[in-house]
C-alpha positions in Angstrom: 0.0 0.0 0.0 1.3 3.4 -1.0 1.8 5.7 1.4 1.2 9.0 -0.1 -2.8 9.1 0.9 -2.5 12.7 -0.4 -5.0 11.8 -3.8 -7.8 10.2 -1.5 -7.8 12.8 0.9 -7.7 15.7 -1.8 -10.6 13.8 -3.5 -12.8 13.7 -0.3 -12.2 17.4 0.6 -11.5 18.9 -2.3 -11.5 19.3 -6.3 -12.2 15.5 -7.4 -9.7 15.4 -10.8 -12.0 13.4 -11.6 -14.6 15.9 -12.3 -12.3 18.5 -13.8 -13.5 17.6 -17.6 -17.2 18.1 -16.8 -16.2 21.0 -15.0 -14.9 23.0 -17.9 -17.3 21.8 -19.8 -19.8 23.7 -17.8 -18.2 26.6 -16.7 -16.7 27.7 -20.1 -18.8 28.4 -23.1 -16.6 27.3 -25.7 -16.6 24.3 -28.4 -18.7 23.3 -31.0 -21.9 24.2 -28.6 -20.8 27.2 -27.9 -23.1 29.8 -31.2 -25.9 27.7 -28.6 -24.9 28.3 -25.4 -24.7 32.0 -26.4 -27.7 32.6 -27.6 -29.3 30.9 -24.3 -26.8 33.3 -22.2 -28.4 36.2 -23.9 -31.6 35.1 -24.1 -31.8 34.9 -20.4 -30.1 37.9 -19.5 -32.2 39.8 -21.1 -35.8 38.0 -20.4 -34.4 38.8 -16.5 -33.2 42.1 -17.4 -37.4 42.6 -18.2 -38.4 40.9 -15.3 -35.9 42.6 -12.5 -36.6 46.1 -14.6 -39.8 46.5 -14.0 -39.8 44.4 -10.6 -37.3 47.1 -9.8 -39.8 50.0 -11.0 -42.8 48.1 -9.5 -41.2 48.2 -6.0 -41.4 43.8 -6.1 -38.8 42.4 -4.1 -40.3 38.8 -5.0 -40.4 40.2 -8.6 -36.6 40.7 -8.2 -35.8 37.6 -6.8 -37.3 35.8 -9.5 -35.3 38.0 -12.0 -32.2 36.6 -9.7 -32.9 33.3 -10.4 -33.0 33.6 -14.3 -29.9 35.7 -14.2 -26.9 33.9 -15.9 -25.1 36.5 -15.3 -22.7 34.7 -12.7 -21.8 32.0 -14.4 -19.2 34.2 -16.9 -18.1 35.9 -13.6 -16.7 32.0 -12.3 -15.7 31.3 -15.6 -13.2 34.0 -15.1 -12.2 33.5 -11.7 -12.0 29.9 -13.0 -9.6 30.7 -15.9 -7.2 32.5 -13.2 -6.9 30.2 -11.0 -6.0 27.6 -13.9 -3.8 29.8 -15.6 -5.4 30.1 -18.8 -5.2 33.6 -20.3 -7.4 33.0 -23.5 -10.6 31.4 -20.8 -10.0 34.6 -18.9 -10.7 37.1 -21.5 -13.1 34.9 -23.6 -14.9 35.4 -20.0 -14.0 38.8 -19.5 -14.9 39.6 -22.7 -18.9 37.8 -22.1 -19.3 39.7 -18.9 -18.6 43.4 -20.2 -21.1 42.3 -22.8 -23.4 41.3 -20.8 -23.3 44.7 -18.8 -23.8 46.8 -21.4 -27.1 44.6 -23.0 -28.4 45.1 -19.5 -28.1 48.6 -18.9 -28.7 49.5 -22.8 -32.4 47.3 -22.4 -33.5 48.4 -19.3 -33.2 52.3 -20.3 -35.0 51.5 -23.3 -37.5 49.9 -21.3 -37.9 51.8 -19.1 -38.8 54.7 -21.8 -42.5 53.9 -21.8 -42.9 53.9 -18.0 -43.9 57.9 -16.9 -41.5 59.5 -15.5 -43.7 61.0 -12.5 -44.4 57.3 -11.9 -40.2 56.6 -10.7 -39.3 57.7 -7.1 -36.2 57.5 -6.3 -36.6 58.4 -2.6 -39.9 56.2 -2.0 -38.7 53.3 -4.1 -36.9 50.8 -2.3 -35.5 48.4 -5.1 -33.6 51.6 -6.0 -33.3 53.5 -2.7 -31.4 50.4 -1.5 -29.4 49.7 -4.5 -28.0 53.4 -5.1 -26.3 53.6 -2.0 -24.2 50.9 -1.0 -21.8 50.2 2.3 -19.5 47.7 3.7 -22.2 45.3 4.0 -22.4 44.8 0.3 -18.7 43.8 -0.2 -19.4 41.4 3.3 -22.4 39.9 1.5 -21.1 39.8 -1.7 -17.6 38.0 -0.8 -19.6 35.4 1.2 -22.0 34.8 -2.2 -18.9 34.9 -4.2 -17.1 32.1 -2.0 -20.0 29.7 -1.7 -21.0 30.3 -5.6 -17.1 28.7 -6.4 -17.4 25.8 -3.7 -20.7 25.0 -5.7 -19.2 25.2 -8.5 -16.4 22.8 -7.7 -18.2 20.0 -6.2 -20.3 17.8 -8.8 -22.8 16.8 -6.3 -24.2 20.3 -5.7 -23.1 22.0 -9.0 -26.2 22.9 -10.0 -27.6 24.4 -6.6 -25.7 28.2 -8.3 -29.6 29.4 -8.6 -29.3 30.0 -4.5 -26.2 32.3 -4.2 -27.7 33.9 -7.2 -30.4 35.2 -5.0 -28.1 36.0 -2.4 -25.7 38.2 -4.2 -27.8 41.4 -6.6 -25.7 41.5 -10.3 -28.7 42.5 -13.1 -31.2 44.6 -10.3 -28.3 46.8 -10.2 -27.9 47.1 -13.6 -31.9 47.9 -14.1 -31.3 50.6 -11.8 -28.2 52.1 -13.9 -30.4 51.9 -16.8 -33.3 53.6 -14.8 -31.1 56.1 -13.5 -29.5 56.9 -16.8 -33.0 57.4 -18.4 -34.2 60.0 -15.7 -31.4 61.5 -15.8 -30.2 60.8 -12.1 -26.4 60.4 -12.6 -25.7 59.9 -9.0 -27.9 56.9 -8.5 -26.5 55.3 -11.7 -22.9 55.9 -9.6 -24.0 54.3 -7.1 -26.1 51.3 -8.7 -23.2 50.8 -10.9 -20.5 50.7 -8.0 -22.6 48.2 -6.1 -22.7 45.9 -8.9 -18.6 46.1 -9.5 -18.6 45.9 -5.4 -20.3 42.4 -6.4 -18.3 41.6 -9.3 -15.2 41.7 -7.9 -15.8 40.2 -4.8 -16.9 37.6 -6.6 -13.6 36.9 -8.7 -11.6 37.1 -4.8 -13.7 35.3 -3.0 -14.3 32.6 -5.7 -10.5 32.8 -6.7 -9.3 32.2 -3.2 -12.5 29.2 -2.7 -10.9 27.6 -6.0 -7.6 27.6 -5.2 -7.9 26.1 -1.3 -10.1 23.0 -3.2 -7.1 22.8 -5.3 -8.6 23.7 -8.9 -4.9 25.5 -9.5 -2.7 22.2 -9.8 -3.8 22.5 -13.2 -1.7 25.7 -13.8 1.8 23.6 -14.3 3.6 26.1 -16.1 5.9 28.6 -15.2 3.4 31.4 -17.2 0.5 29.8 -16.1 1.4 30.0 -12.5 2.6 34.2 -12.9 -0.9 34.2 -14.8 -2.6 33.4 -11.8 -0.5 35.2 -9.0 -1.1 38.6 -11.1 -4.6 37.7 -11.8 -5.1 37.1 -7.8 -3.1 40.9 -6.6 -5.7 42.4 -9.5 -8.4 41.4 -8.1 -6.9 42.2 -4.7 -6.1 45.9 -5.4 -9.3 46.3 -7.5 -11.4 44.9 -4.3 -9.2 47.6 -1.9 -9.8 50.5 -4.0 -13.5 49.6 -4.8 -14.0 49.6 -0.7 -12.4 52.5 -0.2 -15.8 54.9 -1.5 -17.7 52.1 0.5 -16.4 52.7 3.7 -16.4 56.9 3.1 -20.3 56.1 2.4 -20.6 53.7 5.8 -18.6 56.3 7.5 -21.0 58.8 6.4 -24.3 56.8 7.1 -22.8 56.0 10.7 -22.0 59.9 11.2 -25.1 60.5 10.0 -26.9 58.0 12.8 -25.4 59.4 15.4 -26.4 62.8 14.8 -29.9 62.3 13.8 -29.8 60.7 17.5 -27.9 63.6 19.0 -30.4 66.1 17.7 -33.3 64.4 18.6 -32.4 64.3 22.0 -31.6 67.9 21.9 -34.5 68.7 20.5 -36.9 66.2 23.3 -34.6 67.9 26.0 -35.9 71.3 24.7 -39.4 70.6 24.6 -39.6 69.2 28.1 -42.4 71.3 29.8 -44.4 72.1 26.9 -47.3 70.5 25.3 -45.3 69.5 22.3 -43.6 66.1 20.9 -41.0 65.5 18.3 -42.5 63.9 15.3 -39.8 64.7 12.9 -35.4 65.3 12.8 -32.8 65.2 10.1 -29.7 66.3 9.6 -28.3 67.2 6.8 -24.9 68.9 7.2 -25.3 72.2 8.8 -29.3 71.9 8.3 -31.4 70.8 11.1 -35.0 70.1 10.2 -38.1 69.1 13.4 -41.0 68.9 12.9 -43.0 68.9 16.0 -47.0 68.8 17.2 -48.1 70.5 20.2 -50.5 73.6 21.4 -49.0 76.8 23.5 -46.1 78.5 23.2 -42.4 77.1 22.9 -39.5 77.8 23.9 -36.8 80.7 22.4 -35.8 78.7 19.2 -32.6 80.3 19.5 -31.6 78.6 22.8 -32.6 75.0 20.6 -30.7 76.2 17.9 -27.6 77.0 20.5 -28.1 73.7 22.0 -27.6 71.7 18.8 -24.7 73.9 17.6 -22.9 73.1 20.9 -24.4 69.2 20.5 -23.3 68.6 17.1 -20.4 70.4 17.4 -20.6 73.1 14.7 -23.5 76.2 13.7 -26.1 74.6 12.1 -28.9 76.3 10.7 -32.1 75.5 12.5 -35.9 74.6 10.1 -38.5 74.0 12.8 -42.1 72.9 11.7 -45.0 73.2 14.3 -48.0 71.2 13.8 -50.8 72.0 15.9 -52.2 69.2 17.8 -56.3 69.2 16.9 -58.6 66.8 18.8 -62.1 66.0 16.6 -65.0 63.3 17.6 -67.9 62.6 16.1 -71.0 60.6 17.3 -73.2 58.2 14.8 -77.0 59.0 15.2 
C-alpha cells in the first residue's frame, strides 16, 4: 500500500480530478456548442433584465428575486475567476470579454424599457428596489464576498453544481444594472454611480472570493507552467487591489451613514430635551450637514428657538442652521346617530 494518501484525501475534501472535464465543460462556453450556449446566455439575460426592470420600478422584491434566479449573469463571472486560477489567459478574456457584454445589454435594455414607463411614476426616494441599490456600504462587499465564495465551492463539487440558482439570490448583479439603466434614463447620474458601483462591489468580490475558494479546493494544480502559475498570482493581486480601492468609496459612504446615525440621535435628543415642559412632541429630525430640520406637534407657546438652535450647535459640534415645523395638535369626535 502506498503511502502517499494525499490523492484520496484531496478527492474527499477537495477538487475530485475526476470531475475536472465536466467542470470546464460547464463553466466555459466554448466548443462546437458554444453559437448555442450564447444565444441561451443572452436570451436569459435579457428576459431577467425585463423581469428585475420592471420588478425594480414596481417596487417587487419577489419580482426581483425571481429576476435573480434567471440571471446567468454569474456563471461568466466563475468562468473568469476559474480561468485565473488555472492559468489560462485565452478562458480569462473569452470570460471577461462575455461579462462586459453582458453589462452593457443590461443597462442598454432596461433604459429602453424603461422609456415607456412615466416619469412622475419613478421615485427615487420612495422606491426601495432603488433606494437600496443606489447607496451601497461595507455590508455589500461582506455579502457579496460570502456569495462569491460559496458560488465557487458550488461550483467545484459535482454533487451540488447545479444548486448556483441560491447564491444567485443571495448576491444582486442585473437589479443593479436595471437601476443604472433607470437612472441613466431619468437623468439621475448619482444613483446610476452608485447602482453601478454596487454591482462592480459584487463583481469583484466575486472573482476574490471565488478565486481564493478555487484555489484552497485545489482547482490550481492545473496551472503547471511557469506562465501559467505568474498568470494566476497577477490575476489574484488584480483582483486584490481592485477589491481595496472599490472599498475604499464604500467605507467613506458607511462612514457617512454612521455619522449620519449618530447625529440624527444627538439632535433628537436635543430637541426632546428642549421641549420638556411644553405640550409638544418630536414627530420629525434630520440632519443634513449644517441643516437641522423638526417637525413637532403640540399647542401653546415654545421655547426661544434660538436657545434650541444653540443647544444643537454646541451638541453637534458646529453652527447649524435651524428649520423648525409646528403642527398644531387638533382633537375631533364625532358621534353616529
Amino acid at each position: 500500500m502506498s503511502l502517499n494518501t494525499e490523492p484520496a484525501l484531496f478527492t474527499k475534501i477537495g477538487f475530485d480530478p475526476a470531475y475536472q472535464s465536466t467542470f470546464e465543460d460547464k463553466t466555459f462556453i466554448e466548443g462546437p456548442q458554444t453559437a448555442r450556449r450564447l444565444v441561451t446566455f443572452f436570451t436569459l439575460l435579457l428576459l431577467a433584465t425585463v423581469i428585475a426592470n420592471y420588478g425594480v420600478l414596481s417596487n417587487s422584491t419577489a419580482t426581483v428575486i425571481g429576476a435573480m434566479i434567471v440571471a446567468p449573469l454569474m456563471g461568466p463571472m466563475m468562468a473568469m475567476t476559474s480561468a485565473v486560477v488555472m492559468g489560462s489567459l485565452p478562458r480569462a478574456l473569452r470570460a471577461l470579454a462575455l461579462t462586459v457584454a453582458g453589462i452593457i445589454a443590461v443597462i442598454l435594455f432596461s433604459f429602453l424599457l424603461s422609456l415607456i414607463v412615466p416619469n412622475f411614476t419613478i421615485s427615487f426616494t420612495s422606491n426601495g428596489e432603488i433606494t437600496s441599490r443606489i447607496n451601497p456600504g461595507l455590508y455589500a462587499l461582506l455579502t457579496a464576498l460570502g456569495a462569491g465564495a460559496a458560488g465557487a465551492f458550488i461550483i467545484s463539487r459535482a454533487e451540488i453544481a447545479d444548486a448556483l440558482g441560491g447564491v444567485a439570490i443571495a448576491i444582486s448583479l442585473v437589479p443593479p444594472l436595471c437601476v443604472v439603466g433607470i437612472s441613466l434614463r431619468c437623468g439621475q447620474m448619482s444613483a446610476a454611480i452608485g447602482s453601478f458601483l454596487l454591482f462592480m462591489t459584487n463583481f469583484l468580490a466575486i472573482l476574490f472570493a471565488g478565486g481564493v475558494v478555487l484555489m484552497i479546493v485545489g482547482l490550481g494544480k492545473s496551472a503547471v507552467s511557469i506562465e501559467q502559475i505568474r498568470l494566476r498570482r497577477r490575476g489574484i493581486i488584480l483582483f486584490v487591489v481592485c477589491l481595496v480601492l472599490i472599498a475604499i468609496p464604500l467605507s467613506l459612504t458607511a462612514y457617512q451613514n454612521i455619522v449620519g446615525i449618530e447625529d440624527s440621535n444627538t439632535a433628537t435628543v436635543t430637541v426632546q430635551n428642549w421641549l420638556q415642559g411644553t405640550s409638544y412632541q418630536v414627530d420629525t429630525v434630520s440632519v443634513n450637514g449644517r441643516v437641522v430640520s423638526v417637525t413637532v406637534d403640540g399647542t401653546g407657546q415654545t421655547k426661544p428657538l434660538q436657545q434650541l438652535a444653540n443647544q444643537l450647535a454646541r451638541a453637534l459640534g458646529r453652527p447649524i442652521l435651524l428649520n423648525i415645523r409646528t403642527v398644531p395638535a387638533q382633537n375631533s369626535e364625532s358621534q353616529s346617530p
